[in-house]
C-alpha positions in Angstrom: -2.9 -19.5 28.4 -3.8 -19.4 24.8 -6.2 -21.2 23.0 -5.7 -23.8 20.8 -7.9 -23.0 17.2 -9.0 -25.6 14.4 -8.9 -24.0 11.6 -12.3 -24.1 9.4 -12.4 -27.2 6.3 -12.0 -25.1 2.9 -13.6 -24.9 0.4 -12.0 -26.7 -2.1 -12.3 -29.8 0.7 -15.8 -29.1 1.0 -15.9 -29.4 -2.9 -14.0 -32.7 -3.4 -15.9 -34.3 -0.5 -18.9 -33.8 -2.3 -18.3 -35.2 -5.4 -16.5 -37.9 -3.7 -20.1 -38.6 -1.9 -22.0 -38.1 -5.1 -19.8 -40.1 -6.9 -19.7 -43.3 -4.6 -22.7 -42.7 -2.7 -25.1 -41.1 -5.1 -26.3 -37.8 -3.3 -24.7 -34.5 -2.7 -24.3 -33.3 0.7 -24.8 -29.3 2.2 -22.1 -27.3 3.2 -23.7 -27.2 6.6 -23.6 -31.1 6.8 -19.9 -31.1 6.0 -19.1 -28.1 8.5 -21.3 -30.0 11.1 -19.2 -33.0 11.2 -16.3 -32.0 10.8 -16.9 -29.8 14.2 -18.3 -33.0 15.7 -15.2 -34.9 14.6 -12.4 -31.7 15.8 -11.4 -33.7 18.5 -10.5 -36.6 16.3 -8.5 -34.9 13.8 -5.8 -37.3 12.0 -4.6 -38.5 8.5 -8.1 -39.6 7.5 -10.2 -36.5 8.5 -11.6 -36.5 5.0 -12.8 -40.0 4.7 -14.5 -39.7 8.1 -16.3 -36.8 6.7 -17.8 -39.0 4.0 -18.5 -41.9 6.0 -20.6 -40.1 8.9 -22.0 -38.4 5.4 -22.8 -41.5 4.8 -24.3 -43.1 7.5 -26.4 -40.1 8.4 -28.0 -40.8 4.9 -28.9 -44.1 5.5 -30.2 -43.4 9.2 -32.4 -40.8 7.8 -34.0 -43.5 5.8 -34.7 -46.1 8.7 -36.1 -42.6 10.3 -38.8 -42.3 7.4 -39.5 -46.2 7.7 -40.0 -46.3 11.4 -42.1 -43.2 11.3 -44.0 -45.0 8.7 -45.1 -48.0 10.4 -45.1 -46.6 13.8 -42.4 -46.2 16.4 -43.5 -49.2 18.6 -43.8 -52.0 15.6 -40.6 -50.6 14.4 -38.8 -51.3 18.1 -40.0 -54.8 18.4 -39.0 -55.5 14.9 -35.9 -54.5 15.5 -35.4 -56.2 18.8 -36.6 -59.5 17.4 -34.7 -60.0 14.6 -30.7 -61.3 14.0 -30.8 -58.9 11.0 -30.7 -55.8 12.7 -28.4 -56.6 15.2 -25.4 -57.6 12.6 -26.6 -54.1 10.6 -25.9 -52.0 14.0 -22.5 -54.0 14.1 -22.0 -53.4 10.1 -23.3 -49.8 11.1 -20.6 -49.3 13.8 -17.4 -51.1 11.8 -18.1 -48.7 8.9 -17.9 -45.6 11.0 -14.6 -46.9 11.9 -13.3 -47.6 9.0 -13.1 -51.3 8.7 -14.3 -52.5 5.6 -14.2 -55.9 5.6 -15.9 -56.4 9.2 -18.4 -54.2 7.3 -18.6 -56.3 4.1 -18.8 -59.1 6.5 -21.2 -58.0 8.8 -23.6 -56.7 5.9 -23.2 -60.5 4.7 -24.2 -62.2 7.5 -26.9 -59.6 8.0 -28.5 -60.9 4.4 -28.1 -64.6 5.5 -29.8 -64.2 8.5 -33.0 -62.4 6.9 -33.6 -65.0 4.1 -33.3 -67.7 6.8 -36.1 -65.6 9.2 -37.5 -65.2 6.0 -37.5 -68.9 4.9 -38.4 -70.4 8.2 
């Protein structure tokens, strides 16, 4: 029985994924970042490999910032924050439609997100 092998993303991928990132995103990512995920996502290879590349790219970025902010202000205040407000819970929607490439639940999502902060906000 032989083995089934996935080949290893080029370089010239690895190159126009990060300016791709830079461009839309504003930060360059590692090789090793690149060559990460696309091993996590060998099992899902199809005719948009690439552009889930950039958006797990992506969304790592971001979740390393809500990593900074929670270790700022403490993992316990972060948790009930997040567990008591709408806000969060349409972001971890918005969070999961990106990922899967739907941008207008997204764009949606990231919408109501706003509208429900100003009105916890405002009340």
């Amino acid at each position: 029985m032989s083995e089934t092998r996935i080949s290893q993303i080029s370089d010239e991928t690895k190159d126009r994924i990060k300016n791709i990132v830079k461009y839309h995103y504003g930060f360059i990512p590692k090789d090793s970042d690149i060559e990460w995920i696309d091993k996590m996502l060998a099992n899902n290879y199809g005719s948009l490999h690439e552009q889930q590349i950039i958006r797990e790219l992506a969304a790592k970025n971001i979740s390393n910032g809500l990593l900074k902010h929670r270790d700022g202000i403490g993992s316990e205040q972060f948790e009930r924050i997040e567990s008591e407000r709408d806000i969060f819970r349409y972001l971890r929607f918005a969070s999961m439609c990106f990922r899967a490439g739907i941008p207008a639940g997204t764009i949606g999502l990231c919408r109501t997100a706003i509208e429900s902060g100003l009105r916890e906000r405002l009340a």
